[in-house]
BATILO-600838 format. One record per residue (C-alpha): residue in one letter; x, y, z. Coordinates in nm, 4 decimals. Layout:
residues N
<pt resn="A" x="X" y="Y" z="Z"/>
...
***
This chain:
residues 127
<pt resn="X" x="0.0000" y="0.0000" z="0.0000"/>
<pt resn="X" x="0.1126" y="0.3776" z="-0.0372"/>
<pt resn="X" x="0.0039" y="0.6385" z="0.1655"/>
<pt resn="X" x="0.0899" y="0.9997" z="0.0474"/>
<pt resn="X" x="0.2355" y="1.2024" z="0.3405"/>
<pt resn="X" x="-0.0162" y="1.5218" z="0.4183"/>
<pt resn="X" x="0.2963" y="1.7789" z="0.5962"/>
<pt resn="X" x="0.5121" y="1.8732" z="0.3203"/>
<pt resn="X" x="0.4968" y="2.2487" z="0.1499"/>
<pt resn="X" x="0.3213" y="2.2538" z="-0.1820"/>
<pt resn="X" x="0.5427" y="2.1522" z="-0.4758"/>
<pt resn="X" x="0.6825" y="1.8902" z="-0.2672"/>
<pt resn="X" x="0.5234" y="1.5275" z="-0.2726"/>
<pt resn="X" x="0.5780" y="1.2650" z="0.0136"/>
<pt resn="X" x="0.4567" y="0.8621" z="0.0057"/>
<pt resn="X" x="0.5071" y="0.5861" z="0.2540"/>
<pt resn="X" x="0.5093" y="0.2282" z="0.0822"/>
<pt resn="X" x="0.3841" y="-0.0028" z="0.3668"/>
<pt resn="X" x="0.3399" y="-0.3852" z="0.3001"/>
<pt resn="X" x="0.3127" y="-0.4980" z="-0.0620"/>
<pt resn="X" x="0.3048" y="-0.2377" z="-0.3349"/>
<pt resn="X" x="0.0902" y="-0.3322" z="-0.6130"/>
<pt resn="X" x="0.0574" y="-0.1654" z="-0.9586"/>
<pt resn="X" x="-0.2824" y="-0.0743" z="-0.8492"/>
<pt resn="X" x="-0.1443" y="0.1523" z="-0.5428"/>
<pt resn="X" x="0.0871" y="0.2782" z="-0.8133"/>
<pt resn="X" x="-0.2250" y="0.3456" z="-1.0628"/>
<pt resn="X" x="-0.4702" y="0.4687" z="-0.7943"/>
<pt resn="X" x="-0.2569" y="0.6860" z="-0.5657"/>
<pt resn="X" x="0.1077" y="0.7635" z="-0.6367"/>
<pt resn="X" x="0.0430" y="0.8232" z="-1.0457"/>
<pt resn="X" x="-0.2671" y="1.0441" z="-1.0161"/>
<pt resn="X" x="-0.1197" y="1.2776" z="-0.7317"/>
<pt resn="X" x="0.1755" y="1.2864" z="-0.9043"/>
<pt resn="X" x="0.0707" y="1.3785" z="-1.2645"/>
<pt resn="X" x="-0.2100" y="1.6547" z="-1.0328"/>
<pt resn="X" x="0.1140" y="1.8030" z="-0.8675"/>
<pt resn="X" x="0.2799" y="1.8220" z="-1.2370"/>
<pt resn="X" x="0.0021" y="1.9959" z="-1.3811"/>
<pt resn="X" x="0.0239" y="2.3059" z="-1.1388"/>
<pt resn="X" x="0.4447" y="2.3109" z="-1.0870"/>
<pt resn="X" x="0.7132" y="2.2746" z="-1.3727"/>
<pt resn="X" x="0.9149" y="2.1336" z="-1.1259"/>
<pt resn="X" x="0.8553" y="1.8886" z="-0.8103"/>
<pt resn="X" x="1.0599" y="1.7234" z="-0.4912"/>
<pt resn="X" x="0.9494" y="1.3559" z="-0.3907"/>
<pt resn="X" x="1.0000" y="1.2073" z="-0.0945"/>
<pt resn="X" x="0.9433" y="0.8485" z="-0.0793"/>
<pt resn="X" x="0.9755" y="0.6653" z="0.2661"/>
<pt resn="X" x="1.0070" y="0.2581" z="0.2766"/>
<pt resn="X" x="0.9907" y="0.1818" z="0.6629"/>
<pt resn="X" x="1.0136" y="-0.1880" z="0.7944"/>
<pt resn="X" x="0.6932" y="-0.2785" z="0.7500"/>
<pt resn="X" x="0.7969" y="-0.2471" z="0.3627"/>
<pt resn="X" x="0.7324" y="-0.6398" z="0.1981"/>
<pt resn="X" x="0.8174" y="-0.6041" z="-0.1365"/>
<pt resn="X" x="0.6728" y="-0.4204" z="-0.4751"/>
<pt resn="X" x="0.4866" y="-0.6158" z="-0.7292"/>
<pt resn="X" x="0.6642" y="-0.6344" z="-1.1098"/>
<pt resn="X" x="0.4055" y="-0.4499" z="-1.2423"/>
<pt resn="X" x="0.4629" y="-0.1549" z="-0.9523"/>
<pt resn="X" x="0.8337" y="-0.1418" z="-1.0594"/>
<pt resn="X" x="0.7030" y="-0.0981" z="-1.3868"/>
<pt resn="X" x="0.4618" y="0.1836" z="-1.3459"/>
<pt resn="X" x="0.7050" y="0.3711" z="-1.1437"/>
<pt resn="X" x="1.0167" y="0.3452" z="-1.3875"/>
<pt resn="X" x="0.7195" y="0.4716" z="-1.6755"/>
<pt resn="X" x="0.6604" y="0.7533" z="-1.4589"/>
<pt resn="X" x="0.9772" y="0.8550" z="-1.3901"/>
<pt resn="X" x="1.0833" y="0.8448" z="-1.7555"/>
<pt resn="X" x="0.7643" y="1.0522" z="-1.8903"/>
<pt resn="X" x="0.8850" y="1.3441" z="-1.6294"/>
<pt resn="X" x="1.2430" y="1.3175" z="-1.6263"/>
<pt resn="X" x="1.3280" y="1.7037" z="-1.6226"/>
<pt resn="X" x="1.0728" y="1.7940" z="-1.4139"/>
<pt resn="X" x="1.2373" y="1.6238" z="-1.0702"/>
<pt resn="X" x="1.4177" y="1.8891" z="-0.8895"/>
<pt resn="X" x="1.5546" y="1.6566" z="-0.5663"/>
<pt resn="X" x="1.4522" y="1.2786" z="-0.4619"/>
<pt resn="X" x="1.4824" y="1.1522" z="-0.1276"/>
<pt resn="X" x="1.4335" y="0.7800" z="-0.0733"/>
<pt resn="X" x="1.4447" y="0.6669" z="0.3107"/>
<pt resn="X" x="1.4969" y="0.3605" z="0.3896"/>
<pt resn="X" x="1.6590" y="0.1237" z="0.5767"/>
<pt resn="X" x="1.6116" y="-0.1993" z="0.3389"/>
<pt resn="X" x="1.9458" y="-0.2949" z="0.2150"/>
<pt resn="X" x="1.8504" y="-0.4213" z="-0.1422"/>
<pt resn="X" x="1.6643" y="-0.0638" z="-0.1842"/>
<pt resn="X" x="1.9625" y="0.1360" z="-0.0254"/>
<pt resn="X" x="2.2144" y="-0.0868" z="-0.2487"/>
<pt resn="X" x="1.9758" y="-0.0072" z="-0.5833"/>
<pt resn="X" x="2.0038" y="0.3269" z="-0.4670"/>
<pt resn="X" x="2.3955" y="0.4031" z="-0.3914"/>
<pt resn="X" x="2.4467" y="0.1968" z="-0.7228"/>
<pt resn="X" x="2.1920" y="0.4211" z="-0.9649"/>
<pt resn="X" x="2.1461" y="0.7266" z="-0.7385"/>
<pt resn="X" x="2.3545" y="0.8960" z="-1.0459"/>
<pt resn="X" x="2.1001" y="0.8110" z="-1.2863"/>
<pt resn="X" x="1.8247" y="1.0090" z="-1.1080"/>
<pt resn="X" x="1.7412" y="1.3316" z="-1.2516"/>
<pt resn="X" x="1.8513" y="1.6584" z="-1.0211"/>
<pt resn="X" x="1.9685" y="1.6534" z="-0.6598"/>
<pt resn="X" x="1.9001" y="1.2483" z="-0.5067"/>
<pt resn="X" x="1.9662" y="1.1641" z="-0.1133"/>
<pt resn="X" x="1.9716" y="0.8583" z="0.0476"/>
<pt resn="X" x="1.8740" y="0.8565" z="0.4168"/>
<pt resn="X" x="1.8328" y="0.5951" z="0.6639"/>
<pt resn="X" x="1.4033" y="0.5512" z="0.8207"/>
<pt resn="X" x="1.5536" y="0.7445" z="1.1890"/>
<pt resn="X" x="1.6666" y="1.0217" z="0.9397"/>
<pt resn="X" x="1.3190" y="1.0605" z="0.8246"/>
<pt resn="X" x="1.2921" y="1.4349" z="0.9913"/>
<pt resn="X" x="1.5977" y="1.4986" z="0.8183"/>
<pt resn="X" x="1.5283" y="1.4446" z="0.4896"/>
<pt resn="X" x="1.1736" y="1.6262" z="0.4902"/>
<pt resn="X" x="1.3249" y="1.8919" z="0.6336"/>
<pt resn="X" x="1.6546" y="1.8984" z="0.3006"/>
<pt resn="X" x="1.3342" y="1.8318" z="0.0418"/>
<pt resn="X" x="1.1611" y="2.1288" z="0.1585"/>
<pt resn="X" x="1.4381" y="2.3701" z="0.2788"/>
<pt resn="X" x="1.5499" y="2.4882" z="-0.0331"/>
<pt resn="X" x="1.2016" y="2.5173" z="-0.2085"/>
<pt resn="X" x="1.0484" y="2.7367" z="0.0554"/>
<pt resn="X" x="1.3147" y="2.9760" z="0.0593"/>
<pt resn="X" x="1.3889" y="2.9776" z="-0.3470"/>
<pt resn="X" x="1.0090" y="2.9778" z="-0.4270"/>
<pt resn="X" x="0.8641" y="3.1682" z="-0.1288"/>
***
């Protein structure tokens, strides 16, 4: 399941992936609120938070997520994936290069942290 995180700044999109991910939670939450967000800013921060309770994503989820990415490339300004699943942190450190504008890797006890680095910037650059 993902659950879209309610206390970020506007511009700035947040989702906790609890359990299994399926392409449907991918189709009926993250895409729509995604493509809504890139409809009113050229540019937008994600946050995307994997705590333990984290079980694995569907093929299809992987999927739908990778076509999103790709149809917005320029349009991601930073990306912060927490997490402290080591197959997700390895996938990370090993593509984090690949991931259009700034990308940051923090750990789930960093999780203050990094909402406070993908909003910092944005409030004071777009206040």
């Amino acid at each position: 399941m993902i659950e879209q995180m309610t206390d970020l700044p506007a511009g700035t999109l947040g989702f906790t992936a609890r359990g299994k991910v399926t392409a449907a939670d991918y189709e009926n939450v993250f895409v729509p609120d995604v493509e809504a967000a890139f409809a009113l800013n050229r540019k937008l921060r994600l946050l995307y938070h994997v705590p333990p309770e984290f079980t694995g994503f569907e093929p299809g989820a992987m999927w739908d997520d990778t076509k999103l990415g790709f149809r917005h490339w320029s349009g991601w300004e930073r990306i912060a994936l927490v997490t402290d699943v080591s197959w997700l942190r390895l996938v990370a450190r090993t593509m984090g290069f690949t991931v259009p504008g700034e990308f940051r890797l923090y750990r789930n006890a960093q999780l203050d942290e990094a909402k406070a680095w993908i909003s910092e910037s944005f409030r004071e650059h777009h206040a």
